[in-house]
N, C-alpha and C positions, 0 to 999 in steps of 0.2 A: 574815415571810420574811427567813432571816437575807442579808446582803450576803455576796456571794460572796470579793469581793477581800479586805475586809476582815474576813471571817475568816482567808483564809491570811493575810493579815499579821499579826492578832498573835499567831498559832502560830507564825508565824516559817518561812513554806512559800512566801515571792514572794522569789523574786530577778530573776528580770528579767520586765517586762510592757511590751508594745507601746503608745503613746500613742494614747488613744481607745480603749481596751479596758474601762476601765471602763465607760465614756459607752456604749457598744454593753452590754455589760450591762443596765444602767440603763433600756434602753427596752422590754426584755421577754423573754420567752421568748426564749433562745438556743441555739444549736444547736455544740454545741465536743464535740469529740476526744481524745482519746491511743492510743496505738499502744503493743503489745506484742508483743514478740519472741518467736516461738513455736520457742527454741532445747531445750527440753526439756518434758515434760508435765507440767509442773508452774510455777507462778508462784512464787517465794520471796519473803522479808521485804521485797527489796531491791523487789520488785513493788508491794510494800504500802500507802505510800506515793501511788503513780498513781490507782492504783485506789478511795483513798479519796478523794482530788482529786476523781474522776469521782464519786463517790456524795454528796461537798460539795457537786458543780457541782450535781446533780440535787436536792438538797435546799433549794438556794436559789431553783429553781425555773424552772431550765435542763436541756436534752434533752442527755445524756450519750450519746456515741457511741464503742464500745470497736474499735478493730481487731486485727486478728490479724494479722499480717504473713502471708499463706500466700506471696505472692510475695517479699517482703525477705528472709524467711526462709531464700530461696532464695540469696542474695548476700551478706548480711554488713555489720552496720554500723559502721565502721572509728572512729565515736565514742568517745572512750575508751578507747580495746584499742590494745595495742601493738604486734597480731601479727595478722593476718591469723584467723579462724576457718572450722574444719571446715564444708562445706557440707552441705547436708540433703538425705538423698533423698527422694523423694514421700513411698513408706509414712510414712516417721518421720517428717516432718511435718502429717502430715495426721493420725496418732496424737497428737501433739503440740497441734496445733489442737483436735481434741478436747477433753482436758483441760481447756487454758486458758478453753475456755466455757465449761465445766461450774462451773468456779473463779467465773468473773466473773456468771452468773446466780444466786451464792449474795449478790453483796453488790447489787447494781444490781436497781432495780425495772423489769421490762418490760410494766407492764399499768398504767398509771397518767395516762393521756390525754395531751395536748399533750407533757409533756415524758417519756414512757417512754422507758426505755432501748434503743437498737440496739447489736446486734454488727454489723459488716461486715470482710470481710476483701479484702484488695487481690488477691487470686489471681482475684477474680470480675471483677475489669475488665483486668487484665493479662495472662491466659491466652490472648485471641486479637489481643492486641496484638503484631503483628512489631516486629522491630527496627527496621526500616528507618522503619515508620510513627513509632514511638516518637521516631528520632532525630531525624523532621523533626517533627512536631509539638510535644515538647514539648523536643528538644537544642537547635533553633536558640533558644530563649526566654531561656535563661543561660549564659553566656558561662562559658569555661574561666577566665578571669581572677577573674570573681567565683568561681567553685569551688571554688580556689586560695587564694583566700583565706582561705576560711575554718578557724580553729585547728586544730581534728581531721584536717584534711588536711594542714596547713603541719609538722605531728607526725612524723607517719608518712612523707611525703615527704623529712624530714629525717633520719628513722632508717636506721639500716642495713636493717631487715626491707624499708622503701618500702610503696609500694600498688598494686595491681592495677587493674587497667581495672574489673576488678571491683566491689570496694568505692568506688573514685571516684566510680562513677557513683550511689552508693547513694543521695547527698543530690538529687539530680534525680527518682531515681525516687521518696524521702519526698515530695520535692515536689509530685509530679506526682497523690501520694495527698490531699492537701492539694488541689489544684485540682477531681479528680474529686467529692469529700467537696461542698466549694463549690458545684459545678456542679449535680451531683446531687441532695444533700441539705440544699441553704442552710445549712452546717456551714462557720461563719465564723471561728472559734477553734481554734488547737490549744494542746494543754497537753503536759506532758513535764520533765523534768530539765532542771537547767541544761548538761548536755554537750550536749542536744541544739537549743540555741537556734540553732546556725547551722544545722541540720538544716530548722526550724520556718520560719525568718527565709525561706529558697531558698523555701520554696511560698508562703510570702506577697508575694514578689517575684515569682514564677513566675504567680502570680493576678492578679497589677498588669500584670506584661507583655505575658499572653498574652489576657486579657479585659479589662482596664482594671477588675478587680476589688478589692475591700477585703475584708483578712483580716486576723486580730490574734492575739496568742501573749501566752502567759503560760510561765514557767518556773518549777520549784523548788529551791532547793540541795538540791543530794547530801548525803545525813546521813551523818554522821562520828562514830566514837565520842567521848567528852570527853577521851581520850586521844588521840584522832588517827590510828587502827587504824580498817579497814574495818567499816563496822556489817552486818550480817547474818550473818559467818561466824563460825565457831567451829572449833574443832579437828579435831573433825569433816565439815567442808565446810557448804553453803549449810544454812540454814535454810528449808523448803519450808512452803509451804499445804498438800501432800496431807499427809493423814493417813501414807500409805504409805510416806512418805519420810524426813517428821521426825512423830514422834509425838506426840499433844496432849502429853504429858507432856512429852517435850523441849521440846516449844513453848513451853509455859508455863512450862519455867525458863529457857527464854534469858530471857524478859524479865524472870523475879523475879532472877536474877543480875546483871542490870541496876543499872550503881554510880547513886547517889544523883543525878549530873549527869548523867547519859543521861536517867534515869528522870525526870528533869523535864523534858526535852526531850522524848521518847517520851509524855508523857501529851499532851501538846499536838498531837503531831504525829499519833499512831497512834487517838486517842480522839477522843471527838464530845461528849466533855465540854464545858460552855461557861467560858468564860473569869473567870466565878466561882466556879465550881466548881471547876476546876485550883487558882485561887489558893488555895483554903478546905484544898485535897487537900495543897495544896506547904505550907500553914503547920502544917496537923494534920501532917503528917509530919516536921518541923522539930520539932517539940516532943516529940517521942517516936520519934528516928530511929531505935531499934534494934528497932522494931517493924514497920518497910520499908513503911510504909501505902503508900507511891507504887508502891514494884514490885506489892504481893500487887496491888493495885485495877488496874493495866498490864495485870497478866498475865492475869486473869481475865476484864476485858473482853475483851484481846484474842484470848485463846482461845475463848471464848463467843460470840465473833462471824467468830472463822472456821471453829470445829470443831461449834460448839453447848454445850450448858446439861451435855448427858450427860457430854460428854468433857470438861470443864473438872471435872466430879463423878470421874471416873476419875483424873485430872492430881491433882487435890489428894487422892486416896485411897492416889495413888501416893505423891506427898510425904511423905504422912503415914506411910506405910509406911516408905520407907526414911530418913527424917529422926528422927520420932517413933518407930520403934517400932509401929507402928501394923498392925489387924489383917490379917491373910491373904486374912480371906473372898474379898475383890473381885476376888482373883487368880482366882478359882473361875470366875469368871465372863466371863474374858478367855479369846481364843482362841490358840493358840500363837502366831501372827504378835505379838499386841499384848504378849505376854508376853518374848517374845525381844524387842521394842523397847523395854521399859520397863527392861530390865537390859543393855540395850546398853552398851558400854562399862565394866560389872562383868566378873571373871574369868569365864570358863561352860569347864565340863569335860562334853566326853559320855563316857557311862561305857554298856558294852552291858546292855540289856534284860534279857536272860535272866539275868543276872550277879545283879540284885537283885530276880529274881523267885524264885530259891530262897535270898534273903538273902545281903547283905556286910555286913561287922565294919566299924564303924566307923572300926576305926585302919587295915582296908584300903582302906577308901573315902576316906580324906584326904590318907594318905601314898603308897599305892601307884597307885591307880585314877583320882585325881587329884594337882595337887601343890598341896593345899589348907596342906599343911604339908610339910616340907622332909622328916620320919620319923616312922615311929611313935613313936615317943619324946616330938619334943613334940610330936604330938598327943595324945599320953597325959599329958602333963604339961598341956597346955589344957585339955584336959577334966578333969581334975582339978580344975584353980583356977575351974571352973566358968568357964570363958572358949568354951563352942564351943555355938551352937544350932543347932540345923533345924527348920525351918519353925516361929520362934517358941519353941520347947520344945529347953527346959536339955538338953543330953546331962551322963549322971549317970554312964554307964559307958562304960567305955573297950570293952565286950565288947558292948555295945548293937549288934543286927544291925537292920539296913532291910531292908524290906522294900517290893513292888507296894502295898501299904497305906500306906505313908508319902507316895508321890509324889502331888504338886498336880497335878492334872488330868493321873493317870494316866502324869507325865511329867516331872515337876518336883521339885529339891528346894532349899528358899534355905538357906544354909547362913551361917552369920555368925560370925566369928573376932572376940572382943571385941565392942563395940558395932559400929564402922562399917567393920567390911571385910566385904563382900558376895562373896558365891559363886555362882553358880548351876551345878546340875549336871543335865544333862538326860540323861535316859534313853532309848535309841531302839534 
């Protein structure tokens, strides 16, 4: 059974850990947490990270315990953020809660004795809790000075934006989840980011005050690109675990886009690789770096282990498509949604139905119907030089009509100017 600490440390995943945290490991089956923020239905890259924490802790042969903020969710956690955030109304959080379970039962084992995994969400002990009771039971416990103190508040207290009663109170009520967790579930560990260590710290003070109880924390650094730029976003906004958001295909090239120093940090951090085997991964890749062995091996685990074996076969069919040259078929067999996702961010022209169901000319379908080309002219002059295909195959005349017969899945046409400018033209 591997040691839990010290695998995050030489991945390089402990930044700060409470004393006697190990030693409370050490003596058996333990019971430890993280909390997720259910601000949308979906968990992204930046989730990634916690989540595998929890699947570490449970593999070293500790009881992983997931929450879902239903109630935080409600309020806002002023950690890190500079600005107050939108609040949630039920429906959308409770859509939102969904998801996020559906996410965390694909990596977490829940049928596996002593240490199976739990969901629990704070909305179930917080719903018929009043204020009043709340403020004396567990407000009188910490004191506004310690509150105050801590960074994430001393922040925003000093910004122009300020803080709400709202959000202030948020580190009392993580707290108070921390105690329940305790009390409840002999859930003596919590885990999380290092923004959230004063969050962490308040309910293990909150558990000494209010019980004369013992609880312990562990934190991880916030991953950073090797440049120093936010890791998980891209041009595009967040990189998501649903399928529906960021597609395996995208998914799988953030991480083979992945420079040479991420990708050695990302294989430690995001894989379950062991620490021989990185080394073996980091030196075969050194000796033959233009052949990216650390990104293709990143990417493919980690698509495989969030989308499956199929979509990671679709991800590299897709690559091969538009990198290679590579064949058509697979598009055959995708359904419009994944088809529009996998040429996102290529040019797409709709052009109407009936238009190419009694055939359009080629040079009206480039220059006029789309602006694949600036005129007929040079698209007459490209197709000439032999520079314009669709779907795979040379255009050889400039007088060449499409046709209901041409379109991929009755709807589709890839159009490619030279080797790598992509078009897509859909029919509707």
């Amino acid at each position: 059974m591997m040691n839990f600490v010290e695998d995050l440390r030489w991945r390089g995943l402990l930044h700060d850990i409470m004393p006697g945290t190990e030693e409370k490991l050490a003596e058996g089956v333990t019971a430890g947490y993280i909390g997720f923020d259910p601000t949308a239905d979906s968990l992204h890259v930046g989730s990634l990270l916690q989540i595998l924490t929890l699947v570490r802790f449970q593999k070293a042969g500790h009881k992983p315990f997931a929450l879902v903020g239903g109630a935080t969710g409600m309020v806002g956690d002023p950690s890190g953020k500079s600005a107050e955030r939108n609040l949630l109304s039920e429906d959308i959080l409770n859509h939102n809660l969904a998801g996020i379970k559906n996410q965390l039962e694909q990596f977490l084992d829940f049928d596996c004795g002593a240490n199976s995994a739990e969901i629990v969400n704070n909305y179930d002990w917080f719903k018929n809790f009043t204020f009043l009771d709340f403020i004396r039971d567990a407000g009188k416990h910490i004191t506004v000075n310690y509150m105050m103190a801590k960074d994430s508040v001393k922040k925003r207290l000093e910004s122009e934006v300020g803080m709400s009663f709202t959000e202030f109170s948020y580190q009392l009520v993580q707290g108070y989840d921390f105690y329940y967790l305790w009390k409840h579930k002999n859930c003596v560990l919590q885990m999380g980011g290092s923004d959230q260590w004063g969050n962490i710290v308040t309910g293990t003070e909150f558990i000494r005050r209010k019980d004369g109880g013992e609880a312990f924390a562990i934190t991880s650094p916030l991953i950073k690109k090797a440049d120093g730029t936010k890791f998980g976003k891209t041009e595009g906004g967040n990189i998501w675990l649903s399928a529906d958001k960021t597609s395996p295909y995208q998914f799988y090239q953030f991480w083979l886009n992945a420079s040479d120093a991420d990708a050695e940090n990302y294989i430690k951090i995001f894989t379950f690789f062991t620490q021989n085997e990185v080394e073996e991964l980091i030196n075969n890749h050194l000796e033959s770096p233009h052949l990216r062995l650390l990104q293709k091996t990143l990417a493919a685990d980690i698509t495989t282990r969030v989308h499956g074996q199929n979509a990671l076969e679709t991800a590299l069919k897709t690559t091969d498509f538009l990198f290679n040259n590579g064949s058509l078929d697979f598009l055959k067999q995708l359904s419009t949604h994944q088809v529009l996702q996998i040429f996102e961010g290529i040019p797409q022209f709709t052009i109407n139905k009936d238009e190419i169901e009694t055939g359009i000319e080629a040079l009206t379908l480039f220059a006029e119907r789309t602006k694949i080309f600036t005129s007929k002219g040079e698209s007459k002059k490209m197709i000439d030089g032999g520079g314009v295909t669709v779907n795979r195959e040379k255009v050889t005349l400039s007088s060449k009509i499409f046709s209901e017969l041409d379109l991929i899945n009755n709807q589709f046409l890839i159009v490619q100017k030279g080797k790598k400018n992509y078009f897509l033209v859909i029919a509707s």
